[in-house]
DSSP file (Angstrom, degrees, kcal/mol; ACC not computed):
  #  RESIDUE AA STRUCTURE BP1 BP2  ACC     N-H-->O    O-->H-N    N-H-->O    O-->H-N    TCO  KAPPA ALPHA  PHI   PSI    X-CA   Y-CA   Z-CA
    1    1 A X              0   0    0      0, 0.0     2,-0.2     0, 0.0     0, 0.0   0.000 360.0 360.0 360.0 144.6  -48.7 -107.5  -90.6
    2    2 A X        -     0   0    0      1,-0.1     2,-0.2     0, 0.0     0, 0.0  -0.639 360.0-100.5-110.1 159.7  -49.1 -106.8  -94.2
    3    3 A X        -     0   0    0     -2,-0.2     2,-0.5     1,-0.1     3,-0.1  -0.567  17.4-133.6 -91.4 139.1  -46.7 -105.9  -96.8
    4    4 A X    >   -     0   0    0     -2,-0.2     3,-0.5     1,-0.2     4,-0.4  -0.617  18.2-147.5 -96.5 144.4  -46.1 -102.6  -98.1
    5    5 A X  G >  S+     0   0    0     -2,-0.5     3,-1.7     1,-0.2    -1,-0.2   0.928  91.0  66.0 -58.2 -29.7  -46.1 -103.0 -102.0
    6    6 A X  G 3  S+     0   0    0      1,-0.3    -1,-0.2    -3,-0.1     5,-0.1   0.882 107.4  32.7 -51.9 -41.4  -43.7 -100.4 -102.3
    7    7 A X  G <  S+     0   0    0     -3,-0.5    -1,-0.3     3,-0.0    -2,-0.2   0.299  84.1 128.1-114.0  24.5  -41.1 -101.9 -100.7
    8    8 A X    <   -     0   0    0     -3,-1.7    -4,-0.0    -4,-0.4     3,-0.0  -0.332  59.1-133.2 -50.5 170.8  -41.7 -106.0 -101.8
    9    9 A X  S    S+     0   0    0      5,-0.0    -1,-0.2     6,-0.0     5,-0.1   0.169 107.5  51.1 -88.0 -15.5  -38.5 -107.4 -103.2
   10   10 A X  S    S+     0   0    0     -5,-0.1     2,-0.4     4,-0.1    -2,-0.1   0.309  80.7 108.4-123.9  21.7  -40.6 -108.4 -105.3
   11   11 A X  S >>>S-     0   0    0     -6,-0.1     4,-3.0     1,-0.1     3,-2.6  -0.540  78.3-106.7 -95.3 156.0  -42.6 -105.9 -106.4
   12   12 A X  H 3>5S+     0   0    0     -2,-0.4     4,-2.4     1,-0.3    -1,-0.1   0.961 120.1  53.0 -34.6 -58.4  -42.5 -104.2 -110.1
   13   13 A X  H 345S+     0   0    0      1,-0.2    -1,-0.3     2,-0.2     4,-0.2   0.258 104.2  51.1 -84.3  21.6  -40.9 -101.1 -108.3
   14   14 A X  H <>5S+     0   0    0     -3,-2.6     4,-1.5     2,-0.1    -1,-0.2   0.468 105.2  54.5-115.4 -27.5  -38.2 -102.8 -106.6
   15   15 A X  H  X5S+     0   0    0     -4,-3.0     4,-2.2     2,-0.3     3,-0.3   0.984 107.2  62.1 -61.0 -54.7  -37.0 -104.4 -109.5
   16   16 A X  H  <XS+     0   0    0     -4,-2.4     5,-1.8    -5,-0.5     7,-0.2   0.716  98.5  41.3  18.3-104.1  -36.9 -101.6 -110.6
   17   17 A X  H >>5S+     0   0    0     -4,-0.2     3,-1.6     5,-0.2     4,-0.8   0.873  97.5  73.4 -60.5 -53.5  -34.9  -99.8 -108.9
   18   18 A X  H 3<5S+     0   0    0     -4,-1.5     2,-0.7     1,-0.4    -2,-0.2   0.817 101.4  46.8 -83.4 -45.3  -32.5 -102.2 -108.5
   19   19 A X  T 3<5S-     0   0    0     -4,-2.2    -1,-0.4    -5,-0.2    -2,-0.1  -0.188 126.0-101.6-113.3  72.9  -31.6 -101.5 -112.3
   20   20 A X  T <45S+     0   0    0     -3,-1.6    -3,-0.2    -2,-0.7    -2,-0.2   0.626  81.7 122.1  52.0  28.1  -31.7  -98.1 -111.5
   21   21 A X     << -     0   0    0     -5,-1.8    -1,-0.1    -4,-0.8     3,-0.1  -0.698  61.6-132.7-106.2-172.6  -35.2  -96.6 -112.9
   22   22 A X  S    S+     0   0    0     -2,-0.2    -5,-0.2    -3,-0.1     2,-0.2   0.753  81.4  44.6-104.3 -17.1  -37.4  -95.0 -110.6
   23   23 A X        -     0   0    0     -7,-0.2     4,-0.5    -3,-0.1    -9,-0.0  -0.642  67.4-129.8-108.3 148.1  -40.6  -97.2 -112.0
   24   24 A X  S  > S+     0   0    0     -2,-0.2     4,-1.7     2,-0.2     5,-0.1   0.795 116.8  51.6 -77.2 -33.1  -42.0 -100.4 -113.1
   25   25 A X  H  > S+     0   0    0      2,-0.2     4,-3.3     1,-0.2     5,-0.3   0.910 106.8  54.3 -82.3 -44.3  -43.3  -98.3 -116.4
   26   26 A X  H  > S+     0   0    0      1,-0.2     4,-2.4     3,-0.2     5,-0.3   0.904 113.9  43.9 -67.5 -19.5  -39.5  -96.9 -117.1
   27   27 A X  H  > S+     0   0    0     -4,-0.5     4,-1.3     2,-0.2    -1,-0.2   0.846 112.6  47.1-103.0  -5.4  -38.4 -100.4 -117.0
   28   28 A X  H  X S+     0   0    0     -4,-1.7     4,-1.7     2,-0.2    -2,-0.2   0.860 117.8  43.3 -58.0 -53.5  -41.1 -101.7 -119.1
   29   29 A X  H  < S+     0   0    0     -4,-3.3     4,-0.2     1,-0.2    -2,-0.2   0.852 114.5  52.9 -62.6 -27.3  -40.5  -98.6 -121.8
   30   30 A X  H >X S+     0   0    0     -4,-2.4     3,-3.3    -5,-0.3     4,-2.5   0.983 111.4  46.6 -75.9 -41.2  -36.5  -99.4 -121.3
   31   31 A X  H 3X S+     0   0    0     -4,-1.3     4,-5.6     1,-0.3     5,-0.4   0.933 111.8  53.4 -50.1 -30.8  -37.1 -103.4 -122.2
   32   32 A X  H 3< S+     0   0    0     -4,-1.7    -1,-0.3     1,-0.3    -2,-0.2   0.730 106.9  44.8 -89.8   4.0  -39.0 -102.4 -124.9
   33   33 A X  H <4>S+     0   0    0     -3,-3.3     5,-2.4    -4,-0.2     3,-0.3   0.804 116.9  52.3 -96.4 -31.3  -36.5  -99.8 -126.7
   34   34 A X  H ><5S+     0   0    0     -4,-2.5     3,-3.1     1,-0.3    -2,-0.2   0.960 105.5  47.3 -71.8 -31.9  -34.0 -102.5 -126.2
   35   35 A X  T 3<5S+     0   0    0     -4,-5.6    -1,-0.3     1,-0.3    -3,-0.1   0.813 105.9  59.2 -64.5 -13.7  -35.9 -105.3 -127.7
   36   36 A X  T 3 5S-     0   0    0     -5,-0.4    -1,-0.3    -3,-0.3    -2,-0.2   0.273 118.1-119.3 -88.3  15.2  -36.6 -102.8 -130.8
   37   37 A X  T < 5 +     0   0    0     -3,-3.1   110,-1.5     1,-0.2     2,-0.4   0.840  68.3 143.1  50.0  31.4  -32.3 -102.8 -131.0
   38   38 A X      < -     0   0    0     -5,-2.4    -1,-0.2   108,-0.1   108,-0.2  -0.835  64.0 -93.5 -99.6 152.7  -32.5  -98.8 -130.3
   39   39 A X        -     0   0    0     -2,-0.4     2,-0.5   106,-0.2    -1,-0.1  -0.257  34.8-129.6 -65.0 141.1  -30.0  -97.3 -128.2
   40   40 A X        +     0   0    0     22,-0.1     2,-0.5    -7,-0.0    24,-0.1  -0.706  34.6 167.6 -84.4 124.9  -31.0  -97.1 -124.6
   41   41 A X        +     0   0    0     -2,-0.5    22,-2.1    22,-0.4     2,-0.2  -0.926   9.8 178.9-137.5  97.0  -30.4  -93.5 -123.5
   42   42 A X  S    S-     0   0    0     -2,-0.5    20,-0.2    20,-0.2    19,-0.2  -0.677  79.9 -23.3 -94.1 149.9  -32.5  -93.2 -119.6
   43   43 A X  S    S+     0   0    0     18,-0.3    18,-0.1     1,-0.2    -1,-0.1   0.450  91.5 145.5   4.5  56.6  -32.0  -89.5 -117.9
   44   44 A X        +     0   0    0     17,-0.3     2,-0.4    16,-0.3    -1,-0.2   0.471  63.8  44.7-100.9  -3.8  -28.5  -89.2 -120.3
   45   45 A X  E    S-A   60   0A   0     15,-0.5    15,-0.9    16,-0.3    -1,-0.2  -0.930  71.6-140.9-146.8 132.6  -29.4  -84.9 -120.7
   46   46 A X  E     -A   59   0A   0     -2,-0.4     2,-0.3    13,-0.2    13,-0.2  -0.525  13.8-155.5 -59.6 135.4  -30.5  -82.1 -118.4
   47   47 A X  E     -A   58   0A   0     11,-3.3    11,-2.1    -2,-0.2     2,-0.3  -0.822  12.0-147.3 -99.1 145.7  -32.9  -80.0 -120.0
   48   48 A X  E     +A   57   0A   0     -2,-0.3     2,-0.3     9,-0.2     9,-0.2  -0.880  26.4 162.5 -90.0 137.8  -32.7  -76.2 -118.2
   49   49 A X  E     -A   56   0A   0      7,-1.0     7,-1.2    -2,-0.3     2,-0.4  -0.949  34.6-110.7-157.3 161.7  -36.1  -74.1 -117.9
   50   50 A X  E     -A   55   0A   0     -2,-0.3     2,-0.7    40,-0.3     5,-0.2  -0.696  14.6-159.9 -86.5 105.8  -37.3  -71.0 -115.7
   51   51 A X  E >   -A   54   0A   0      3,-2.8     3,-1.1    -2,-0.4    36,-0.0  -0.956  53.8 -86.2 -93.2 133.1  -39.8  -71.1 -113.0
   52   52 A X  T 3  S+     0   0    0     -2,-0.7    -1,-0.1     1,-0.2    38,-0.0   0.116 121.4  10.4 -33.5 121.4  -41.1  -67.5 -112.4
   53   53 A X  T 3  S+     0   0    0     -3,-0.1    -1,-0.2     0, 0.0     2,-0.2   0.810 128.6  42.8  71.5  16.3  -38.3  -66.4 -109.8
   54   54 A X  E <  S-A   51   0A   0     -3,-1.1    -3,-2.8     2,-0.0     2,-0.1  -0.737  74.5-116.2 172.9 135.1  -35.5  -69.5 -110.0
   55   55 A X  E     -A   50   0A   0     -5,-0.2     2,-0.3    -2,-0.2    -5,-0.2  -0.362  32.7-168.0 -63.4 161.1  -33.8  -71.8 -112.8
   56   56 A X  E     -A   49   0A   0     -7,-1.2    -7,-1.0    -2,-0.1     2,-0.3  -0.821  14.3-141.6-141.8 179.4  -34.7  -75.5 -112.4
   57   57 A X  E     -A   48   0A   0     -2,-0.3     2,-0.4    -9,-0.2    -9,-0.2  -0.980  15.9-163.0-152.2 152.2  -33.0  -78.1 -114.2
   58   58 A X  E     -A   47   0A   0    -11,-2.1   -11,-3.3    -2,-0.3     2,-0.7  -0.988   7.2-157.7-153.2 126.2  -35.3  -81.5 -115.7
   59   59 A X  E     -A   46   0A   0     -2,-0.4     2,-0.3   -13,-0.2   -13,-0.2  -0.879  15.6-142.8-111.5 115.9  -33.8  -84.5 -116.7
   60   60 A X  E     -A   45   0A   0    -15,-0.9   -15,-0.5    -2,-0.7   -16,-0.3  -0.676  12.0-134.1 -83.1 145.3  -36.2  -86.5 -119.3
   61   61 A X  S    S+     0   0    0     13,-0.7   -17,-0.3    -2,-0.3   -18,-0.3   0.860  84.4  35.8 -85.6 -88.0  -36.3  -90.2 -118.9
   62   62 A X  E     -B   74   0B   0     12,-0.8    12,-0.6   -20,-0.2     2,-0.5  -0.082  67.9-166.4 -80.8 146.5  -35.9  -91.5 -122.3
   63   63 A X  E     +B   73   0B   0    -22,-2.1   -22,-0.4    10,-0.2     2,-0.2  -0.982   9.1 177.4-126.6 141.4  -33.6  -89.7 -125.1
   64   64 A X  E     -B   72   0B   0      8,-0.7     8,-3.5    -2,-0.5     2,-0.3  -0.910  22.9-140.1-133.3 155.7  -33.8  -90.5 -129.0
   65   65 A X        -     0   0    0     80,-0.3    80,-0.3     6,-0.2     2,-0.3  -0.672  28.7-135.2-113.6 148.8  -32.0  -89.0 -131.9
   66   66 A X    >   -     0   0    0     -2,-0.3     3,-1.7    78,-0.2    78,-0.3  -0.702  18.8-111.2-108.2 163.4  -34.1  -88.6 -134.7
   67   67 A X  T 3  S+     0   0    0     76,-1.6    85,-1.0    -2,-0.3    77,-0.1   0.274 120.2  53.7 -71.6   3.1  -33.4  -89.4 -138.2
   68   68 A X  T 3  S-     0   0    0      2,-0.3    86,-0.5    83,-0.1    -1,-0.3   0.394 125.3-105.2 -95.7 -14.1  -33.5  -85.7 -139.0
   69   69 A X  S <  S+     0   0    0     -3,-1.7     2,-0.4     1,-0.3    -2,-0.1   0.002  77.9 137.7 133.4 -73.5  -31.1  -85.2 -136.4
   70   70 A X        -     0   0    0     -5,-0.1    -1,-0.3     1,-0.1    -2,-0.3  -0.563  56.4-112.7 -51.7  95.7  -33.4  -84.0 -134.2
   71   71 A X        -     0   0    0     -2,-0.4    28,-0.6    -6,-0.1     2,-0.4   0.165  32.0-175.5 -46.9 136.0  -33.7  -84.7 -130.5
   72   72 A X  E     -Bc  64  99B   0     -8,-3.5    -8,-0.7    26,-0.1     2,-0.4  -0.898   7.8-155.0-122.6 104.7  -36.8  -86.5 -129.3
   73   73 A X  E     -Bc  63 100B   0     26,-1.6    28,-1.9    -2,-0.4     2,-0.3  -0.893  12.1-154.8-136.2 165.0  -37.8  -87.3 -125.7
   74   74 A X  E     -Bc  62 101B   0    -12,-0.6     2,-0.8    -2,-0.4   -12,-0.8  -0.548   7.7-175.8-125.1  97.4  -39.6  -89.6 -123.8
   75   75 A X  E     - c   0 102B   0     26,-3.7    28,-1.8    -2,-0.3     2,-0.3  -0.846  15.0-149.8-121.9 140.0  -41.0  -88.8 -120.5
   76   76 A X  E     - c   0 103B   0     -2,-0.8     2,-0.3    26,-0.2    28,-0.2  -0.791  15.7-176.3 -76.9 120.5  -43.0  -91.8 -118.5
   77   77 A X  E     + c   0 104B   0     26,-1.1    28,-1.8    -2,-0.3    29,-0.1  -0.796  24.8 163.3-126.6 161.6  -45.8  -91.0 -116.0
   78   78 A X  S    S+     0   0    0     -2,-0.3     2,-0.6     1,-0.2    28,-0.2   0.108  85.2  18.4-126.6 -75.9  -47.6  -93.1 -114.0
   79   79 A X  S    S-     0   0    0     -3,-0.1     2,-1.3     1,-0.1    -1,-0.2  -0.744  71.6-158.6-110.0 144.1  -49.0  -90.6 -111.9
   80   80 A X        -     0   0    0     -2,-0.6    -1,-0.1    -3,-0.1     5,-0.1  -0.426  13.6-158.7-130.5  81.7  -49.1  -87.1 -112.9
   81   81 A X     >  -     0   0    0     -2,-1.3     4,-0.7     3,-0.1     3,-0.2   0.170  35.4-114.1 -37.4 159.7  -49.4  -84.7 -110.3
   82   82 A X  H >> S+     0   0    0      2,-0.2     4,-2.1     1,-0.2     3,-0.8   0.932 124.6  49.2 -72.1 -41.7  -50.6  -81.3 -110.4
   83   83 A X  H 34 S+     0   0    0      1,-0.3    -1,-0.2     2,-0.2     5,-0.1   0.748 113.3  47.6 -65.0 -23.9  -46.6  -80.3 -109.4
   84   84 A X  H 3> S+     0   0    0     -3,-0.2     4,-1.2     2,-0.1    -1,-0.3   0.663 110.6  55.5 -80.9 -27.0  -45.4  -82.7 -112.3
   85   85 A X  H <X S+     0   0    0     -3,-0.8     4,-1.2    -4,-0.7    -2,-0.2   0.878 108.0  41.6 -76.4 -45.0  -48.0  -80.9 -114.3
   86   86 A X  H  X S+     0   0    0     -4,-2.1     4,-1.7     2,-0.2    -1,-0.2   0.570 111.5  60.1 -73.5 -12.4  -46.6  -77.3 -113.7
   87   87 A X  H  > S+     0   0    0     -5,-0.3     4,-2.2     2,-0.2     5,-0.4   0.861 108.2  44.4 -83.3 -42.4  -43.0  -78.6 -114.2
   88   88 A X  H  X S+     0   0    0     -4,-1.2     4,-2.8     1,-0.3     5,-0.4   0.955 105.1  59.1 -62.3 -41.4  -44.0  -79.6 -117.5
   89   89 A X  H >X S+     0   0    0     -4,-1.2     4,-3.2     1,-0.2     3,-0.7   1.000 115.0  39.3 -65.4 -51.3  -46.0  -76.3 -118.5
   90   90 A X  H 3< S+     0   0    0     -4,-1.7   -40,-0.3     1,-0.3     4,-0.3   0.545 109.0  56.5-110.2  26.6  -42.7  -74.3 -118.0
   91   91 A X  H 3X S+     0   0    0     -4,-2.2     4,-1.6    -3,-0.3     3,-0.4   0.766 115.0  40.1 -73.9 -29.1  -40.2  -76.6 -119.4
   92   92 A X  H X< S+     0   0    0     -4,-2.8     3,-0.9    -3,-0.7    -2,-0.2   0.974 115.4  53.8 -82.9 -35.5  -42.1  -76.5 -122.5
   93   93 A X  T 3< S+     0   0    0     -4,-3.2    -1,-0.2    -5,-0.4    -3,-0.1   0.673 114.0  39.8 -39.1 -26.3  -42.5  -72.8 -121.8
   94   94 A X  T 34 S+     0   0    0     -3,-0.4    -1,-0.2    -4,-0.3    -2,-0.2   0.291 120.6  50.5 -99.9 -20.4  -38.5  -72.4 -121.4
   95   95 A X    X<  +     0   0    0     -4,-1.6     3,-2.0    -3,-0.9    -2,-0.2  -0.291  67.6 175.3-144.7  69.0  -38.0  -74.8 -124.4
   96   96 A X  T 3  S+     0   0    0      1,-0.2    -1,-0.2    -3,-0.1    -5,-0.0   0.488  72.2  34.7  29.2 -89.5  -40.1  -73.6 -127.0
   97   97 A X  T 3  S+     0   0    0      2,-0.1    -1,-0.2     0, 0.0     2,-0.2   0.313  83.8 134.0 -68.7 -16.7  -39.2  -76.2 -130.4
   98   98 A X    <   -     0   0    0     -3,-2.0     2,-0.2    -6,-0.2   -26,-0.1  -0.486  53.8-144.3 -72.7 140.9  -38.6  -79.2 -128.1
   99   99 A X  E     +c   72   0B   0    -28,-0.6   -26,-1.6    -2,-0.2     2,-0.4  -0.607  32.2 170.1-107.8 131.6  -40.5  -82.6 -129.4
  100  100 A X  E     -c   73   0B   0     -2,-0.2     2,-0.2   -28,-0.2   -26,-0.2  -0.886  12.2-166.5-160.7 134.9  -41.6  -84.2 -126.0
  101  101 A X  E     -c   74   0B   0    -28,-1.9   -26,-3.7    -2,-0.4     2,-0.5  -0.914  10.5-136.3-124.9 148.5  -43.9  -87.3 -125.9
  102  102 A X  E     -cd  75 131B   0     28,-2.0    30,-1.3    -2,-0.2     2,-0.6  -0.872  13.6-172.1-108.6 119.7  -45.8  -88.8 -123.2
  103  103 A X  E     -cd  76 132B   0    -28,-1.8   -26,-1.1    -2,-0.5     2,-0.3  -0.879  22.4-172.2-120.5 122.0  -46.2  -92.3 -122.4
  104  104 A X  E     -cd  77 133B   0     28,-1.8    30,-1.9    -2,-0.6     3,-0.3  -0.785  28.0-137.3-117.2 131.7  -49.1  -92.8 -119.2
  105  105 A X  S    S+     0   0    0    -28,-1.8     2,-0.2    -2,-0.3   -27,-0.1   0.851 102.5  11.8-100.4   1.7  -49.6  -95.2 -117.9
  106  106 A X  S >  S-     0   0    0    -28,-0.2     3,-2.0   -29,-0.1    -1,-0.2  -0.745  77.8-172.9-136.8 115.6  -53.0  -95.0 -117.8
  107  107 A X  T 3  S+     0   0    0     -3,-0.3    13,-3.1     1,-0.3    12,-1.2   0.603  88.3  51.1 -91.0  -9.5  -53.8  -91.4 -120.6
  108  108 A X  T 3  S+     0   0    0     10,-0.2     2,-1.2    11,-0.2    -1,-0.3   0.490  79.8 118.2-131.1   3.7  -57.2  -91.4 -119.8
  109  109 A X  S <  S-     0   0    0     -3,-2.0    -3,-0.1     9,-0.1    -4,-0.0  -0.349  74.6 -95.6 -60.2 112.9  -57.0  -91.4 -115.9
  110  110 A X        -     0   0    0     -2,-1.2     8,-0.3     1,-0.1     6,-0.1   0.011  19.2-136.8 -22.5 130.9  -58.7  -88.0 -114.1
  111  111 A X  S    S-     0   0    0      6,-0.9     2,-0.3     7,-0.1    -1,-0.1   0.612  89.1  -2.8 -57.6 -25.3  -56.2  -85.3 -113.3
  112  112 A X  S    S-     0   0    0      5,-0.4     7,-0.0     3,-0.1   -31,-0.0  -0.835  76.4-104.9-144.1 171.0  -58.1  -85.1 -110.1
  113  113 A X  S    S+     0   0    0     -2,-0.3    -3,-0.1     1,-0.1    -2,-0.0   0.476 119.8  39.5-106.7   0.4  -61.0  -86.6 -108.5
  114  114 A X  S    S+     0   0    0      0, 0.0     2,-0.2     0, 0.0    -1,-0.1   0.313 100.8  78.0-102.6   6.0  -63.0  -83.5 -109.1
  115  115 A X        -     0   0    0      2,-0.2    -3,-0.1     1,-0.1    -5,-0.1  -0.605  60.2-153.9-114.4 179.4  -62.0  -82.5 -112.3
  116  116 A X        +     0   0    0     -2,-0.2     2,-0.1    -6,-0.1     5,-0.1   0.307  70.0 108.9-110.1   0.6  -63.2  -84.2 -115.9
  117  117 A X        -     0   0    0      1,-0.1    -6,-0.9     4,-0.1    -5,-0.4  -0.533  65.5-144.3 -88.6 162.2  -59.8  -83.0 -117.5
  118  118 A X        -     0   0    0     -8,-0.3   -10,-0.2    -2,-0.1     4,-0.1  -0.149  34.7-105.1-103.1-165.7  -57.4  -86.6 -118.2
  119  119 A X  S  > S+     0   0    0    -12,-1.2     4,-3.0     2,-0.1   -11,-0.2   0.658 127.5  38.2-106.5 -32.6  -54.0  -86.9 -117.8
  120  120 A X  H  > S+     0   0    0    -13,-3.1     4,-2.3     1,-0.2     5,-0.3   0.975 111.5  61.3 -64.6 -30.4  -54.1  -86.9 -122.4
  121  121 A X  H  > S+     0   0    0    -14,-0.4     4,-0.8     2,-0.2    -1,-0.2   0.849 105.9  41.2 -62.9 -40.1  -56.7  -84.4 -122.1
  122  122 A X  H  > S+     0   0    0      2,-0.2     4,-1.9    -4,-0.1     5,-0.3   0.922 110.6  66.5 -66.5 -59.1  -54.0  -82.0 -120.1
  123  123 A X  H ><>S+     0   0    0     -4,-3.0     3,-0.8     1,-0.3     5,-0.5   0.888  98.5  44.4 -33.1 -73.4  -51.5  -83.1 -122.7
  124  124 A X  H ><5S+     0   0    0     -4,-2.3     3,-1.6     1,-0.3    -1,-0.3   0.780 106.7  62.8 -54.2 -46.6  -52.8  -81.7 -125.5
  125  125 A X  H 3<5S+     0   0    0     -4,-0.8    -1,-0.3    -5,-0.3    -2,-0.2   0.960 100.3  49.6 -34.1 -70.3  -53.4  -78.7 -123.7
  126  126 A X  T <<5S-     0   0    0     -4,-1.9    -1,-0.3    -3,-0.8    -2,-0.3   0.404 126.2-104.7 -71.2  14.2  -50.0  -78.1 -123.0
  127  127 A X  T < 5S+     0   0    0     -3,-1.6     2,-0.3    -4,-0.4    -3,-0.2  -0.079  75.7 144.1  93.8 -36.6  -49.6  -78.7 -126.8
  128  128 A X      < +     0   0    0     -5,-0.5    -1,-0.3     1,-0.2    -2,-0.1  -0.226  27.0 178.9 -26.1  84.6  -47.9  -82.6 -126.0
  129  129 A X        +     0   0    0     -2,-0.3     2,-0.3   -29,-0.2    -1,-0.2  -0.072  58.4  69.9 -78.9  19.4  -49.8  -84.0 -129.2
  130  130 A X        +     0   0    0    -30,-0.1   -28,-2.0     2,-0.1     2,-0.2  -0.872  58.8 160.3-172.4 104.2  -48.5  -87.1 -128.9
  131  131 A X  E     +d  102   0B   0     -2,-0.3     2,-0.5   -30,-0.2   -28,-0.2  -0.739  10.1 176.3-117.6 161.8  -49.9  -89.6 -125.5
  132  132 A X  E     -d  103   0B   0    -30,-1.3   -28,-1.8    -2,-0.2     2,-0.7  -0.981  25.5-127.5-158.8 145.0  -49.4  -93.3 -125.7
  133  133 A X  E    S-d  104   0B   0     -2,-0.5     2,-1.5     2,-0.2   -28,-0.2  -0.880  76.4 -26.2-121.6 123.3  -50.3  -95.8 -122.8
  134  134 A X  S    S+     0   0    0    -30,-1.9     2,-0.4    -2,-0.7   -29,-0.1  -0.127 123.1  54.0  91.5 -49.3  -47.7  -98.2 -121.6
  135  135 A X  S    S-     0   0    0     -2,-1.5    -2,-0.2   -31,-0.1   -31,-0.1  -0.975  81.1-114.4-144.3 147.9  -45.6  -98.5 -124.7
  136  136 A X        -     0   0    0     -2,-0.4    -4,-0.0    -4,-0.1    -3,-0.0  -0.039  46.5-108.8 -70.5 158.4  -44.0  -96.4 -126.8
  137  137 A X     >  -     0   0    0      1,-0.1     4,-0.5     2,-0.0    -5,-0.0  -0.148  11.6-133.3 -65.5-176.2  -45.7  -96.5 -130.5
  138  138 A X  T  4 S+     0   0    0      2,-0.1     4,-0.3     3,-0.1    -1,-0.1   0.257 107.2  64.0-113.0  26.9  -44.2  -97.9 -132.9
  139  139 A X  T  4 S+     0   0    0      2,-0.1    -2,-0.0     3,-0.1    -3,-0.0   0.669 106.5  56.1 -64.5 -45.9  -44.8  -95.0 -135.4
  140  140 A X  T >> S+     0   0    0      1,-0.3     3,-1.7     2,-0.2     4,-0.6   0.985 106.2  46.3 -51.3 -74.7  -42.5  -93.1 -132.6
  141  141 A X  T 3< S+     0   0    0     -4,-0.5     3,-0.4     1,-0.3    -1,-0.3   0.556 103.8  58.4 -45.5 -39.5  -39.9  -95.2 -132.8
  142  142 A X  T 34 S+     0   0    0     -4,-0.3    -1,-0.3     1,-0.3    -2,-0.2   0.148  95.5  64.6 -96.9  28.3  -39.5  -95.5 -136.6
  143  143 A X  T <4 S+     0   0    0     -3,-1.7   -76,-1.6     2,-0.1     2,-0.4   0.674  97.9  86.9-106.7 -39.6  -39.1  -91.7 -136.8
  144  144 A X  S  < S-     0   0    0     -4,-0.6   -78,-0.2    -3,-0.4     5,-0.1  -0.568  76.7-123.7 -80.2 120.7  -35.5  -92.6 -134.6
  145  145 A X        -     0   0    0     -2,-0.4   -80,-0.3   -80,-0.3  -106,-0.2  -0.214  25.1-152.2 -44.7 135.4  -32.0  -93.6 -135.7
  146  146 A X        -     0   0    0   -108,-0.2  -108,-0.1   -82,-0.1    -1,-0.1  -0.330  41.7 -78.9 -92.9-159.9  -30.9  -96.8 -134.2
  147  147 A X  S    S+     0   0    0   -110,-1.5  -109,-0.1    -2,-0.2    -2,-0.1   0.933 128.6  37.6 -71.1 -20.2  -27.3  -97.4 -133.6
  148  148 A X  S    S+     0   0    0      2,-0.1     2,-0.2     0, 0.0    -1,-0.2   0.544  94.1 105.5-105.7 -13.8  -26.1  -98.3 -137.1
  149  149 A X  S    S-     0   0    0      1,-0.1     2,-0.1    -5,-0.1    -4,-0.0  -0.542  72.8-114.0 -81.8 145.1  -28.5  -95.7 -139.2
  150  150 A X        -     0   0    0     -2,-0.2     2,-0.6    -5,-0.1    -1,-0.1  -0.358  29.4-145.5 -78.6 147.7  -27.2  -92.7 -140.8
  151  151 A X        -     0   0    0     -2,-0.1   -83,-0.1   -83,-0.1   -84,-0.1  -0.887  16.3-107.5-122.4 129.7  -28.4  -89.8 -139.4
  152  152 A X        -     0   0    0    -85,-1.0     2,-0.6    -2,-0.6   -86,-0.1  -0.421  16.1-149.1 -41.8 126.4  -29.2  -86.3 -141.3
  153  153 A X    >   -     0   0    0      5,-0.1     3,-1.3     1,-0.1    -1,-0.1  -0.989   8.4-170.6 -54.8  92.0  -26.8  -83.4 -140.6
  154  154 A X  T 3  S+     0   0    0     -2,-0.6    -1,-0.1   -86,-0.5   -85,-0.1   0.806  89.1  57.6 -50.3 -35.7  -29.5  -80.7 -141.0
  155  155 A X  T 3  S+     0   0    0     -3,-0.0    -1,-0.2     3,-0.0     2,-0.2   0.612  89.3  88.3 -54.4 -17.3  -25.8  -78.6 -140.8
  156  156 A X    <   -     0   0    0     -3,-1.3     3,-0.1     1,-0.2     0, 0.0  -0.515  62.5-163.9-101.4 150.7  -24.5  -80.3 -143.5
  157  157 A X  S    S+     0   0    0      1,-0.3     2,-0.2    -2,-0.2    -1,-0.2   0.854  91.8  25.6 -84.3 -83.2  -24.9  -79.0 -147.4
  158  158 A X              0   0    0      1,-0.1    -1,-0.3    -3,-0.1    -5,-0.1  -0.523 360.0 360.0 -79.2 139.5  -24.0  -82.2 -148.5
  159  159 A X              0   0    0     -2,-0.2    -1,-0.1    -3,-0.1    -3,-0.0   0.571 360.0 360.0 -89.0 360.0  -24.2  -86.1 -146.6
């Protein structure tokens, strides 16, 4: 009887889960903020946004503070369903100003098997200008406070 990968002990997504991502790509992207010495922040804030006719509530898997200040976050796809796809159009629809990046792990994979649109090609659409495959850039990254950098208070008149 053959094994289903999903549930190997030894598969990418059981390791996984067992420290607590849902993915082999969130625990690739978490090694790799910790080896850059940024603070690991996984699905630490509910976002709220409106589907026509009900609230929803959307937790993004990576969170950064920006060096403005300014919240940045990080969402991981492997596969990016048409239902992941609509979630996304009316978070960003419900949250206007928010900086959300995507990291696919493959950007340039068909939305479908009948369509020509990609999974970056879609991004961009919804205005997500910023796709990355596998790992987060390191352009991304240097835009973000680690733990020991001062961070602008845009509130502030003075630092």
């Amino acid at each position: 009887m053959a094994k289903n990968h999903w549930h190997s002990s030894t598969s990418k997504r059981a390791i996984a889960l067992k420290y607590g991502y849902k993915s082999g790509l969130e625990q690739t992207v978490a090694e790799q903020i910790k080896n850059a010495e940024y603070p690991l922040k996984y699905e630490t804030e509910i976002l709220h946004y409106i589907v026509p006719e009900r609230k929803a509530k959307y937790t993004p898997d990576f969170v950064f503070i920006k060096k403005t200040g300014e919240t940045m976050y990080i969402e991981t796809k492997g596969r990016w369903t048409n239902i992941d796809r609509l979630k996304m159009k009316h978070i960003l629809a419900s949250n206007p100003t928010i900086d959300i990046r995507m990291v696919f792990q493959n950007p340039t994979q068909k939305i479908s098997k009948a369509s020509k649109t990609t999974y970056q090609d879609y991004a961009h659409k919804l205005g997500i200008q910023h796709v990355a495959k596998k790992d987060i850039p390191a352009e991304w990254l240097l835009e973000c406070a680690k733990t020991d950098d001062d961070i602008i208070n845009p509130n502030k008149f003075f630092n």
